[in-house]
Every structure is written in C-alpha cells, then in structure tokens.
N, C-alpha and C positions, 0 to 999 in steps of 0.2 A: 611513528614507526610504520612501516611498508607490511601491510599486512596481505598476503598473496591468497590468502583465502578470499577476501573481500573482493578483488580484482575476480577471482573464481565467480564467486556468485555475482556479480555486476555483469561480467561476460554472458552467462547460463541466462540469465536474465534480458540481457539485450537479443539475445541470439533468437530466443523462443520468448519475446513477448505475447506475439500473435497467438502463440499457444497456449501460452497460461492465461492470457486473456480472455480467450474464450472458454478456457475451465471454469475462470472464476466466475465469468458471464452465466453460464450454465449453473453453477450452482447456487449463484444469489438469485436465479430468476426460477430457482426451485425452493429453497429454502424456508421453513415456515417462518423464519424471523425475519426474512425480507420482503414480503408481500408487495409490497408499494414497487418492490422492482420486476415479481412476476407482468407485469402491462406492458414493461419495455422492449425494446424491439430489441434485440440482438446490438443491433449497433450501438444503440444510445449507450446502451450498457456496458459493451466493450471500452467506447472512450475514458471511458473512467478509469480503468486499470491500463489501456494502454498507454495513457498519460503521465503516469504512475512510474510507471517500470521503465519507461524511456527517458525519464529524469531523475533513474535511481543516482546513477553514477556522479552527476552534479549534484545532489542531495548529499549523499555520502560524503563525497569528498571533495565538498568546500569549504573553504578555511572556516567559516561560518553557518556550519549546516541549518543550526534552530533559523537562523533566516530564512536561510530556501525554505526550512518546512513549514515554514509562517506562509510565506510566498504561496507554495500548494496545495496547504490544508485547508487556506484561506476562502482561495479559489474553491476548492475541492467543496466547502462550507453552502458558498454562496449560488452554486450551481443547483447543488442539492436541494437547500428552501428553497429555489425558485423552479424545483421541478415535483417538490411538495412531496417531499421522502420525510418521512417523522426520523427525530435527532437519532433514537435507537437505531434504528432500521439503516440509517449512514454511517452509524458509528460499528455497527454490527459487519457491515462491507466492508468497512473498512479493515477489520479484525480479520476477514476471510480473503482481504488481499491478501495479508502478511503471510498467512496459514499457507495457502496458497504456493507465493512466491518459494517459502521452504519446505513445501514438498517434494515439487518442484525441484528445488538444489537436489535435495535428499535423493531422491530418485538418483539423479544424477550420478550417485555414487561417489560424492565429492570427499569426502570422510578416506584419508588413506593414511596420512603419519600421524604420530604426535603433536608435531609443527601443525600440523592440519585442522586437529583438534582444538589444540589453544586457539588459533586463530576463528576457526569456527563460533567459538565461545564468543570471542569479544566481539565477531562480527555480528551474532545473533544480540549481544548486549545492546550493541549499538542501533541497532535497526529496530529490536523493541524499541529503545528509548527516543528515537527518532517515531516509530510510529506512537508512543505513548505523550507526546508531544501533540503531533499532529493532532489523538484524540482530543487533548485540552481545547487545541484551538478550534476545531470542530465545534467543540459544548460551548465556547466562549462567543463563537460569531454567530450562532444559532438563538443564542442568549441575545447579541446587541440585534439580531434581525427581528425577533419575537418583535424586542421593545419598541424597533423603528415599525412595525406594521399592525 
C-alpha cells in the first residue's frame, strides 16, 4: 500500500540531509554516552549519518529491505570496530540517528490529517523496526569481529 507519509519523510530527509547531519554530528560529539565520538573531526562523523539518510529511500522501499539493512548495518558494523567505537557507544548513534531523523520530520510540521496520522504510525513502525534490525546486526558483526581479532 502507497503510503504518502513515507514519501513525506524520505523527501524532508533527502532534502536536508546535510542538516540533520550535522545536528546529529554535534550532538554525538557532545553527548556523555558517545565519548569515543567526541575526537572526531566533524567530517568523519557526519559520513556516518549522511550515508544513512541518502539510502533511506532504497532501504525503505525495497522489496527486500532487512537485506539493504544487512547491507548497511553491516558496513555501518565494520567501520565502526575499525575505528575503535565500543559496541554501546555505535549502538547509542545509532539510536540518536533515528531520534534525530524524527525531529526533524516533526519540526517539519508534517502531522496535518487523519490519513497523516495513520500513515505516520506505520511509517514510524517501520523504521523503528528497520533500525531495530540494523541494531541486531550491529551486536551480531561486532560479536563475529571480537572473535576474529
């Protein structure tokens, strides 16, 4: 089913990546539970979420999403141990993407009918459950990296 909220937040999200990006940049690189990210330089930090947000739309709406977010997460996994972020401290980013991204909408002022609403619901369903996803695989390749090193 064509959900036009989804398309909404996918838009708002392409549109102002660069800017959420650098909110989120600012705040992981403040935040007491990301420390490991306070050293980072502004840019390392941003590729992370603008990686992210410019492959929501393929994520979302591929016939096969848990693949893309195997694809991503994966990537997203193996960057992170080799840049020596403890598992918390990535999975913790990662949680302040999402936050983030839906402030963001929210601001937006995206919320106007009923239609709206529902759709917002399932949209917000699905993208937890897509990033709650992502977290497994996160713990899971951080888990096979420990063991390989």
């Amino acid at each position: 089913m064509y959900n036009a909220f989804a398309d909404k937040l996918i838009e708002i999200t392409e549109r102002h990546t660069d800017k959420m990006s650098r909110r989120w940049c600012e705040s992981v690189r403040t935040n007491p539970r990301t420390p490991s990210y306070h050293s980072k330089t502004p840019d390392q930090c941003i590729l992370h979420a603008v990686d992210f947000y410019k492959n929501l739309r393929r994520i979302y709406f591929s016939a096969k999403p848990y693949t893309e977010v195997n694809k991503f997460f994966t990537r997203y996994a193996e960057e992170s141990f080799r840049e020596g972020t403890p598992l918390h401290e990535a999975a913790y980013a990662l949680i302040m993407m999402r936050r983030h991204m839906w402030l963001f909408a929210d601001f937006q002022a995206m919320f106007v009918t009923p239609l709206d609403n529902q759709q917002a619901v399932e949209t917000i369903n699905k993208t937890i459950r897509l990033f709650d996803h992502g977290l497994y695989i996160l713990i899971q390749k951080y888990g096979e990296l420990n063991q390989q090193g």
